[in-house]
Backbone and ligand atoms as CSV (ligand in chain L), in Angstrom:
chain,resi,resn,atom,element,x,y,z
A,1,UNK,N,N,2.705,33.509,-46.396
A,1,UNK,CA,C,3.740,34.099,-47.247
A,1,UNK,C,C,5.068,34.134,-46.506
A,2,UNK,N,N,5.895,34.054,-47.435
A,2,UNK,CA,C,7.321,34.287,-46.604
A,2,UNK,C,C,8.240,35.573,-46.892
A,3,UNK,N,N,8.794,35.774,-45.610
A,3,UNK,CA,C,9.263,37.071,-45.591
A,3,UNK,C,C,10.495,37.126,-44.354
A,4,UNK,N,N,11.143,37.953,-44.296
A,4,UNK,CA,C,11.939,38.172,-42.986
A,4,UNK,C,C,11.418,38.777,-41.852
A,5,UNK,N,N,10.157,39.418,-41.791
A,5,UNK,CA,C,9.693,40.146,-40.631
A,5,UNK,C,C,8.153,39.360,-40.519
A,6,UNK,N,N,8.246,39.459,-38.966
A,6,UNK,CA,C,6.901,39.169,-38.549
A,6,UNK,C,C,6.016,39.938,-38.386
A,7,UNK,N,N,4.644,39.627,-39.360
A,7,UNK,CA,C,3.687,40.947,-38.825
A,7,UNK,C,C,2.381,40.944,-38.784
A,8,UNK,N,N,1.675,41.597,-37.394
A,8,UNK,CA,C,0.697,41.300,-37.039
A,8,UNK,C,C,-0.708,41.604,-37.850
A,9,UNK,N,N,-1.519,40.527,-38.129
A,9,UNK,CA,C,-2.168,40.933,-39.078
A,9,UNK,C,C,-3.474,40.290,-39.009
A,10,UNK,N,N,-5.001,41.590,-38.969
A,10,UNK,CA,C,-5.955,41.310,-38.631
A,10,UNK,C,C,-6.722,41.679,-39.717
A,11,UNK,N,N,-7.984,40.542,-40.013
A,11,UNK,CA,C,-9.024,40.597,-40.587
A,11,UNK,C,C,-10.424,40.394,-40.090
A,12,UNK,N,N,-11.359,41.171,-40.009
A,12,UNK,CA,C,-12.565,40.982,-39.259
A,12,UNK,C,C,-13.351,40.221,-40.165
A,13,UNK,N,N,-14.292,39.356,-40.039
A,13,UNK,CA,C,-15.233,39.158,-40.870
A,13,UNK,C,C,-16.315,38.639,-40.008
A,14,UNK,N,N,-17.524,38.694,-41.061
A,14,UNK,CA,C,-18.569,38.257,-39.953
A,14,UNK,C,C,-19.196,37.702,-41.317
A,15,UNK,N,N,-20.358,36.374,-40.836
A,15,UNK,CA,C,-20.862,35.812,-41.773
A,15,UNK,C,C,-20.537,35.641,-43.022
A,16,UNK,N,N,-19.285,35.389,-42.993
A,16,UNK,CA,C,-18.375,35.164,-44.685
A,16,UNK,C,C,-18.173,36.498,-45.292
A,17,UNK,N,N,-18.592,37.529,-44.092
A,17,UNK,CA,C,-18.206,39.267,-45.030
A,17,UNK,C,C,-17.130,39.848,-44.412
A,18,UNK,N,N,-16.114,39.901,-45.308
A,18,UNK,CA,C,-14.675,40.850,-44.880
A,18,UNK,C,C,-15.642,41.735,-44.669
A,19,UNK,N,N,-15.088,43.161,-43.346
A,19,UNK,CA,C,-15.631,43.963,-43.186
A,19,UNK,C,C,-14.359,45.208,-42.713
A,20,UNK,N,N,-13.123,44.745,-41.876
A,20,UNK,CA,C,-12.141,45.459,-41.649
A,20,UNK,C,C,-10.540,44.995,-41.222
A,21,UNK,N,N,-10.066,45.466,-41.614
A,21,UNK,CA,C,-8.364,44.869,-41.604
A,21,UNK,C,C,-7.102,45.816,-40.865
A,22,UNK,N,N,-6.295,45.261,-40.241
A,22,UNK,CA,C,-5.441,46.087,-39.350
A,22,UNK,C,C,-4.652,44.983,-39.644
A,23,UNK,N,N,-2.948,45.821,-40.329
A,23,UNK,CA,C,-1.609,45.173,-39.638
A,23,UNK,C,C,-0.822,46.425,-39.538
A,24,UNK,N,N,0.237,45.902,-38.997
A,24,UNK,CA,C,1.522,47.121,-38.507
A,24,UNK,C,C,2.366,46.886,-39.054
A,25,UNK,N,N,2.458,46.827,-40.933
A,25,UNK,CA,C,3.366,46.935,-41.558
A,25,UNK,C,C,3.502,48.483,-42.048
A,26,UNK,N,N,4.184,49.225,-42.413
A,26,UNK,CA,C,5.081,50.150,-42.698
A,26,UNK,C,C,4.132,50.993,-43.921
A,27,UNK,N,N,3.292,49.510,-44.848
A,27,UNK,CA,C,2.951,50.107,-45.926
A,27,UNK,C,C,1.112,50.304,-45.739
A,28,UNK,N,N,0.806,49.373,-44.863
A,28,UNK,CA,C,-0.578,49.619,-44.325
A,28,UNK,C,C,-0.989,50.724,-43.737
A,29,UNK,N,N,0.608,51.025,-42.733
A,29,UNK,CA,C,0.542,52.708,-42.160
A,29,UNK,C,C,-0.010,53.865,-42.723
A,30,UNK,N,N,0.652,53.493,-44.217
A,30,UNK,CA,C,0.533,54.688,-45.098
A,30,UNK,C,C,-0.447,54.596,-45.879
A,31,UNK,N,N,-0.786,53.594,-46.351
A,31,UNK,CA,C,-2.022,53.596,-47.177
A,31,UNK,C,C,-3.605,52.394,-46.441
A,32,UNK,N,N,-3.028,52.129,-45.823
A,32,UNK,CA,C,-3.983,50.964,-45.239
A,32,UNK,C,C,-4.644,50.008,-46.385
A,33,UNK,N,N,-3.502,49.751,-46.785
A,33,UNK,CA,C,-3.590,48.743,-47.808
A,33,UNK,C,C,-2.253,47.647,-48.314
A,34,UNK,N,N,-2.264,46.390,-47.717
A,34,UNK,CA,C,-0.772,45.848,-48.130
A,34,UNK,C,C,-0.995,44.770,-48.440
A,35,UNK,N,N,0.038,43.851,-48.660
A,35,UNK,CA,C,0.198,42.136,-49.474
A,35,UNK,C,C,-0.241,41.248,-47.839
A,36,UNK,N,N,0.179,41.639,-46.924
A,36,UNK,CA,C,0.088,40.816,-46.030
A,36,UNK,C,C,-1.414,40.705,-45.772
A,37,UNK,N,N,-2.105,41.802,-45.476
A,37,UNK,CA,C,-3.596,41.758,-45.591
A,37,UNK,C,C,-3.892,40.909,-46.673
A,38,UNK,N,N,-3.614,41.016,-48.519
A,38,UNK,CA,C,-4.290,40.675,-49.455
A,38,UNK,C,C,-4.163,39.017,-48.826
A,39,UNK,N,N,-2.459,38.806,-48.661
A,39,UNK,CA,C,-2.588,36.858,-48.540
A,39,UNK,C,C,-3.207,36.892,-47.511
A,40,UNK,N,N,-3.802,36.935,-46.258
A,40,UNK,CA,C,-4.656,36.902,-44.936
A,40,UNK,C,C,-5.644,36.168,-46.061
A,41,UNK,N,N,-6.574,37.687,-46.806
A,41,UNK,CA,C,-7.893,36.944,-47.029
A,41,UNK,C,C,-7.935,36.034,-48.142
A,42,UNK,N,N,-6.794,36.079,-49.178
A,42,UNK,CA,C,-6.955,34.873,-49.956
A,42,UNK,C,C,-6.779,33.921,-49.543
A,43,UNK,N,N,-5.919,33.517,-48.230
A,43,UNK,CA,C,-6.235,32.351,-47.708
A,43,UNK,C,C,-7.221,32.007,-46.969
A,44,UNK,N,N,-7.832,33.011,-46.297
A,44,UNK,CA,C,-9.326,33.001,-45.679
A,44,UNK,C,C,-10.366,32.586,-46.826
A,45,UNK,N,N,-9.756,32.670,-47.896
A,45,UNK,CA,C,-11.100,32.715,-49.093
A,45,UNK,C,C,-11.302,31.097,-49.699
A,46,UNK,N,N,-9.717,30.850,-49.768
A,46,UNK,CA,C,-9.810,29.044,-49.954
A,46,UNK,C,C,-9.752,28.382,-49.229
A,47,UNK,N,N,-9.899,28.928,-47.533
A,47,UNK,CA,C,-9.688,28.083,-46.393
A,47,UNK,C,C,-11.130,27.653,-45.671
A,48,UNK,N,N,-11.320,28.940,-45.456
A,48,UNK,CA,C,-12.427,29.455,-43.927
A,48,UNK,C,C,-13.330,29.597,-44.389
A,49,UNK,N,N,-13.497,30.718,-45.511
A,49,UNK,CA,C,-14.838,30.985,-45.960
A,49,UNK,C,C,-16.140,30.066,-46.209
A,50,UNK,N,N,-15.451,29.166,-46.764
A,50,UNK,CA,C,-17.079,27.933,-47.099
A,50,UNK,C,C,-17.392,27.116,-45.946
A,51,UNK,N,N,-16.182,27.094,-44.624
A,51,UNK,CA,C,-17.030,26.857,-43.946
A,51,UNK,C,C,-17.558,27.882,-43.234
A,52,UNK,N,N,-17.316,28.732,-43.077
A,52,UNK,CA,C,-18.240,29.717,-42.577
A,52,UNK,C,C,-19.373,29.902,-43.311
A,53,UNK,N,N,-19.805,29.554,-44.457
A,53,UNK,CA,C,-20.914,29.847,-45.356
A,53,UNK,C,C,-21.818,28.418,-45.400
A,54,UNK,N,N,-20.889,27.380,-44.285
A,54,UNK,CA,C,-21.743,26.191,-44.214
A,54,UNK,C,C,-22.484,26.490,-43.008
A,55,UNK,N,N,-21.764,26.614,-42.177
A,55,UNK,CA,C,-21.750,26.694,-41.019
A,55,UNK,C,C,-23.519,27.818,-40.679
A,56,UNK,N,N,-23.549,29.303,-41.848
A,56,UNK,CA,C,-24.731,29.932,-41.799
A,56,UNK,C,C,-25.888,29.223,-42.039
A,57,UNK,N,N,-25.638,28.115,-43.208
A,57,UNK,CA,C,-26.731,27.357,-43.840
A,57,UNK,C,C,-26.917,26.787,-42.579
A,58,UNK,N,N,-26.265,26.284,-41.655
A,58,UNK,CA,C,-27.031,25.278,-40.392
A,58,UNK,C,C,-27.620,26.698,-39.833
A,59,UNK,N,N,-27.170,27.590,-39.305
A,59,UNK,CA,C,-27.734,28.748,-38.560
A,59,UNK,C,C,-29.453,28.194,-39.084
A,60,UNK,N,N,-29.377,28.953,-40.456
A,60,UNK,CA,C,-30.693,29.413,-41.379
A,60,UNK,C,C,-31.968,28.025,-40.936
A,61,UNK,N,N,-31.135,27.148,-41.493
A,61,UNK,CA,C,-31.845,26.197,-40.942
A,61,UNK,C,C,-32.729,26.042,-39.493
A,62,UNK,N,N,-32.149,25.963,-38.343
A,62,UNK,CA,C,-32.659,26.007,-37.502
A,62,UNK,C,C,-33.967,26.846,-36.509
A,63,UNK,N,N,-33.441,28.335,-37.876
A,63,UNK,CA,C,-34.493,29.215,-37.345
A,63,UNK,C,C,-36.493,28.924,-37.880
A,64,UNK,N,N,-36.831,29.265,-36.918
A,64,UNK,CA,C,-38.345,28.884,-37.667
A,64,UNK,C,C,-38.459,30.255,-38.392
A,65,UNK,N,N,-39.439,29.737,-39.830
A,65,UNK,CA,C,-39.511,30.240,-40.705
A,65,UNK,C,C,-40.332,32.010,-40.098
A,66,UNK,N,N,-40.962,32.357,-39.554
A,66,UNK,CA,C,-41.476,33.172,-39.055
A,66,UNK,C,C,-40.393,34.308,-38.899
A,67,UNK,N,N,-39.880,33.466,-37.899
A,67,UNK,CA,C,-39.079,34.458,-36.872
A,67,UNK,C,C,-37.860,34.709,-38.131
A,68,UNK,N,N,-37.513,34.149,-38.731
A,68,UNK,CA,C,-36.550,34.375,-39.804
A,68,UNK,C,C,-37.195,35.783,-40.808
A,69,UNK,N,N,-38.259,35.346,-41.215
A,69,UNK,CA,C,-38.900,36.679,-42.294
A,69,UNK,C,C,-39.159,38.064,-41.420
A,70,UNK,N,N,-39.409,37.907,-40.283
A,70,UNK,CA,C,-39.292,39.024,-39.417
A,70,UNK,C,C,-37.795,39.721,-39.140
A,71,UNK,N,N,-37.170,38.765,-38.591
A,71,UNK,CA,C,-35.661,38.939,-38.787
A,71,UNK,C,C,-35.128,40.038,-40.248
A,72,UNK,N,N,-35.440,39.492,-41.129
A,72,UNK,CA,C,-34.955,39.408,-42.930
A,72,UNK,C,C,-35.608,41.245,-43.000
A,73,UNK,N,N,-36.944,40.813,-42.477
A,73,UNK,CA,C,-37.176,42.698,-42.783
A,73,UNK,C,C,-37.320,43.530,-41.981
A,74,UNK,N,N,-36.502,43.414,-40.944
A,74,UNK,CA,C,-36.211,44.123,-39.546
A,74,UNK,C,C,-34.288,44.484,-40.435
A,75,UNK,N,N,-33.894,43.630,-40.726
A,75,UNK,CA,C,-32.591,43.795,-41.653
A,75,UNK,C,C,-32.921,44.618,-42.669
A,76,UNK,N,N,-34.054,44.859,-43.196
A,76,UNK,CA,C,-33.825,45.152,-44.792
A,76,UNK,C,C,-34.471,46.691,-44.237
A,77,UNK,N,N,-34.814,47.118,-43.345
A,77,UNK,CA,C,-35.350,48.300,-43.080
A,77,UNK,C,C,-34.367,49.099,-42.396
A,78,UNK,N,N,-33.551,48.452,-42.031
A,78,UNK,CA,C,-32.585,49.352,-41.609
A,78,UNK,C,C,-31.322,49.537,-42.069
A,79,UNK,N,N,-30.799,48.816,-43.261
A,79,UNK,CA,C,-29.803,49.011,-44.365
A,79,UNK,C,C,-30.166,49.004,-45.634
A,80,UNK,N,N,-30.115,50.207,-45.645
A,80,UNK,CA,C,-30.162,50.724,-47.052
A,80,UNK,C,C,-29.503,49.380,-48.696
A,81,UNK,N,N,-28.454,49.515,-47.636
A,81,UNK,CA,C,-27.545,48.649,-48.545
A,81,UNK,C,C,-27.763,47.493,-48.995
A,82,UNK,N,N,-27.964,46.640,-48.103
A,82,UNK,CA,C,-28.486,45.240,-47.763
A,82,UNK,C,C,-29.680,45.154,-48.473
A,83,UNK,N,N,-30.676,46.066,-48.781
A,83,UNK,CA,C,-32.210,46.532,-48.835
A,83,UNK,C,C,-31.941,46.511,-50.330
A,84,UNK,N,N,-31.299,47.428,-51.375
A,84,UNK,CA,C,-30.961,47.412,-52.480
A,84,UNK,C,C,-30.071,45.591,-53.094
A,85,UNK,N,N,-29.393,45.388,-52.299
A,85,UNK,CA,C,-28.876,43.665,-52.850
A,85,UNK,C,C,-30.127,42.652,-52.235
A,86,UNK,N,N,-31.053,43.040,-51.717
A,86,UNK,CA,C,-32.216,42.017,-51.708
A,86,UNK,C,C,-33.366,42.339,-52.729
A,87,UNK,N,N,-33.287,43.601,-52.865
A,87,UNK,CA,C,-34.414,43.682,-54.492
A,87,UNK,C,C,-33.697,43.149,-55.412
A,88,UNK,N,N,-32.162,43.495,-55.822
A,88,UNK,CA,C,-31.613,43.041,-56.731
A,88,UNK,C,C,-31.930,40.850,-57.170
A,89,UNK,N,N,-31.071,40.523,-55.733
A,89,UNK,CA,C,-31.347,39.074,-55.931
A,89,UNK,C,C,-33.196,38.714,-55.920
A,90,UNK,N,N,-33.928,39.465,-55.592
A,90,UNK,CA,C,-35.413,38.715,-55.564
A,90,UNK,C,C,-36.038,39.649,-56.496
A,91,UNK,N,N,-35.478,40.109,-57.404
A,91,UNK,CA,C,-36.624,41.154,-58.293
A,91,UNK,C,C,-37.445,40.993,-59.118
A,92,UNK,N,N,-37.513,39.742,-59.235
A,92,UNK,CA,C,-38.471,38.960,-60.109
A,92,UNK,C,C,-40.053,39.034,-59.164
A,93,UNK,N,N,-39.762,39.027,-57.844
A,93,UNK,CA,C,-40.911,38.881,-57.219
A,93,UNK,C,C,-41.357,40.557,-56.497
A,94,UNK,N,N,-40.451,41.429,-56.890
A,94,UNK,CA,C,-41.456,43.084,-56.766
A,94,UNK,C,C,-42.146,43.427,-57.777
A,95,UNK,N,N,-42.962,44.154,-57.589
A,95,UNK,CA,C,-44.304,44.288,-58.986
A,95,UNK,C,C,-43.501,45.004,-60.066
A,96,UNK,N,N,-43.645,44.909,-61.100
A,96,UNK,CA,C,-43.354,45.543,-62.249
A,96,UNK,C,C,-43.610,47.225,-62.392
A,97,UNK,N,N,-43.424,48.484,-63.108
A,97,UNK,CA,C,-44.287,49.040,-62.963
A,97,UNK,C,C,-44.308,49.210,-64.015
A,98,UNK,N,N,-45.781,49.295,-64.648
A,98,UNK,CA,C,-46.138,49.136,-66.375
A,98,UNK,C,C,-45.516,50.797,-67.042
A,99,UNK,N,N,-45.246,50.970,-68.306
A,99,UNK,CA,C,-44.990,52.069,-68.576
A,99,UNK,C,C,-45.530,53.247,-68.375
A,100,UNK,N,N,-47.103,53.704,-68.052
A,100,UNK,CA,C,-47.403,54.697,-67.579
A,100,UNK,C,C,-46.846,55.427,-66.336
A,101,UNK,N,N,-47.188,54.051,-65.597
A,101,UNK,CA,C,-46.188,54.343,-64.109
A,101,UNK,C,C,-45.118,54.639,-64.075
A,102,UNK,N,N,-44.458,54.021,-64.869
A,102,UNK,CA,C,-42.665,54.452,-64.924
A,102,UNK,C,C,-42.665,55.732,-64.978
A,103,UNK,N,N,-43.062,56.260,-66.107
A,103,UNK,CA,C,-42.950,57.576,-66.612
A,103,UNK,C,C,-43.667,58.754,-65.545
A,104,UNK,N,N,-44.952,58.177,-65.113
A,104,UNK,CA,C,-45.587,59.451,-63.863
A,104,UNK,C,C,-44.488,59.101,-62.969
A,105,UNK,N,N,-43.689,58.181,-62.728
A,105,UNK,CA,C,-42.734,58.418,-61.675
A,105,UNK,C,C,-41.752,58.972,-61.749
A,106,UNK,N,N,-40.753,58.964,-62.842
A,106,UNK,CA,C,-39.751,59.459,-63.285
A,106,UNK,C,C,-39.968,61.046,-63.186
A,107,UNK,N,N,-41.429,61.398,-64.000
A,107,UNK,CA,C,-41.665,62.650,-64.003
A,107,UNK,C,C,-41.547,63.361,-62.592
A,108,UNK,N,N,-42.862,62.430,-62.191
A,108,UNK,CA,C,-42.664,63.123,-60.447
A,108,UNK,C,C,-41.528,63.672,-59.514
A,109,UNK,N,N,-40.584,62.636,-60.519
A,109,UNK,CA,C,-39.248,63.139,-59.495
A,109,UNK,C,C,-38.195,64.113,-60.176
A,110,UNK,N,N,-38.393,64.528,-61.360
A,110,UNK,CA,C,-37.782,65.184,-62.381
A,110,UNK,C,C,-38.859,66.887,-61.979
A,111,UNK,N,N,-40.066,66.462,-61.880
A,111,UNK,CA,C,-40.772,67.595,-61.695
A,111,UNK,C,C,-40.272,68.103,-59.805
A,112,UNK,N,N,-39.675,67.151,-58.892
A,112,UNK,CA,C,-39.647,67.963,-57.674
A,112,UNK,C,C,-38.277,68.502,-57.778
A,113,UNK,N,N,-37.112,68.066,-58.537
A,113,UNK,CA,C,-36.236,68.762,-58.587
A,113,UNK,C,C,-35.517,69.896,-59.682
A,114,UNK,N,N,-36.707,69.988,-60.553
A,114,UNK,CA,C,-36.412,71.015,-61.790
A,114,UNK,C,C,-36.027,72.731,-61.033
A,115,UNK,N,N,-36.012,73.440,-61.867
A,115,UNK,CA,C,-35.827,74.814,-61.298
A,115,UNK,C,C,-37.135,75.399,-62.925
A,116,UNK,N,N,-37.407,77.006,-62.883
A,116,UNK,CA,C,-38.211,77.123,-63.614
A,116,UNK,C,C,-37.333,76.937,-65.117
A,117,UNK,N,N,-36.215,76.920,-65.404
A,117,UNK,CA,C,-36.088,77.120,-66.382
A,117,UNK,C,C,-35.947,75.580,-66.625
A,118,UNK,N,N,-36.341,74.934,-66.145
A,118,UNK,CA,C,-36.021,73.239,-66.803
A,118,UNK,C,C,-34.954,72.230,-66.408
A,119,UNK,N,N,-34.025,73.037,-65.676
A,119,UNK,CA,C,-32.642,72.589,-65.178
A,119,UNK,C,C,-32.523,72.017,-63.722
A,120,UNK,N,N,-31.764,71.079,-63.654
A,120,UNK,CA,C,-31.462,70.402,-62.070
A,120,UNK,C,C,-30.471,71.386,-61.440
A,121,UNK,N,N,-30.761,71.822,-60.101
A,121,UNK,CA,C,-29.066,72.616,-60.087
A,121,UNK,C,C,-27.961,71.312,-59.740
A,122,UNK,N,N,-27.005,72.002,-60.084
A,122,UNK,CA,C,-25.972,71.024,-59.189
A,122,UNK,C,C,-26.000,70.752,-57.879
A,123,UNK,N,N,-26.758,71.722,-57.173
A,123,UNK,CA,C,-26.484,71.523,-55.746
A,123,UNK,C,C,-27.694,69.750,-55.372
A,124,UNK,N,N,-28.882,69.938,-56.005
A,124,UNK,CA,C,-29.678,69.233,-55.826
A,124,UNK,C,C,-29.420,67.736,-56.510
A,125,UNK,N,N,-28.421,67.568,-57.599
A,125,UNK,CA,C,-28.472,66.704,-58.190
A,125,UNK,C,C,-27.963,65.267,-57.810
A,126,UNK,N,N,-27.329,65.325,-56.209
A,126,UNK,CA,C,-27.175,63.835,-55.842
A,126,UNK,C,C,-28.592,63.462,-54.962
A,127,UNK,N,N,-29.394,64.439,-54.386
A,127,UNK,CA,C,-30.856,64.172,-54.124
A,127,UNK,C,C,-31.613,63.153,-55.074
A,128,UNK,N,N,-31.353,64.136,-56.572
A,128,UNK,CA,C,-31.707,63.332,-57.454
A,128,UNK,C,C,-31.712,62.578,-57.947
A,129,UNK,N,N,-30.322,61.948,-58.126
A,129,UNK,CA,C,-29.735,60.558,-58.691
A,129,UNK,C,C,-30.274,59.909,-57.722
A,130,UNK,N,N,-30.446,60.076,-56.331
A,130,UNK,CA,C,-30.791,59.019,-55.100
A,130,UNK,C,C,-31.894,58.612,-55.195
A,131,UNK,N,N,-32.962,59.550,-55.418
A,131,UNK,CA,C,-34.234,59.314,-55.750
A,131,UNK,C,C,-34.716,58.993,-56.809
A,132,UNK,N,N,-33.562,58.566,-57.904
A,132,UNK,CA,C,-34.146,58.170,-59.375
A,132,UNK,C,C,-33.917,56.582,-59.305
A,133,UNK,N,N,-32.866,56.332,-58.183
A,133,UNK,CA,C,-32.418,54.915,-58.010
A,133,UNK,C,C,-33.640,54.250,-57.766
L,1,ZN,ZN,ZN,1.052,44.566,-43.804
């Protein structure tokens, strides 16, 4: 981009994932959010990125299949996050659970956070949403 001032401007990424950004413009100061960052990664996005996303496919490749699935759920056990976008993309292959099950489960978890009168409190209710996920 063009501009009259020069300014220093960092984007971390790892394996094709933006993850953190630093420049010392005026407006990043204040909000940690500016144009100079946005053009960084849009040009990282039509530049760098695919080869960096080629570049993993050789990684993947090379690893033997073993040591890779060990790898994959040594990853998936320890991010939550990561753990939820790998059921998502493979969910065709976790078991179903037929409608009885659904429901003794739902219950189960509706029954550990009720109070007697039938109600979730508020205090308990992001427990709950977590555990309904
Ligand atoms: Zn900036």
């Amino acid at each position: 981009m063009y501009g009259n001032y020069k300014y220093h401007v960092n984007i971390k990424v790892d394996n094709g994932l933006f993850f953190d950004s630093t420049c010392n413009c005026s407006s990043y100061n204040k909000t940690k959010k500016c144009e100079h960052i946005a053009s960084l990664l849009y040009y990282y996005n039509e530049n760098i990125a695919d080869l960096e996303r080629n570049s993993l496919a050789d990684v993947i490749n090379k690893i033997d299949i073993e040591e890779l699935k060990k790898g994959v759920v040594k990853i998936l056990i320890n991010d939550s996050e990561i753990y939820d976008k790998f059921r998502v993309e493979f969910s065709k292959y976790f078991p179903k659970l037929n409608k009885s099950e659904y429901y003794s489960k739902v219950y189960s978890i509706i029954s550990k956070f009720e109070n007697d009168d039938g109600y979730i409190e508020y205090e308990n209710s992001i427990d709950f949403n977590s555990d309904m996920q």
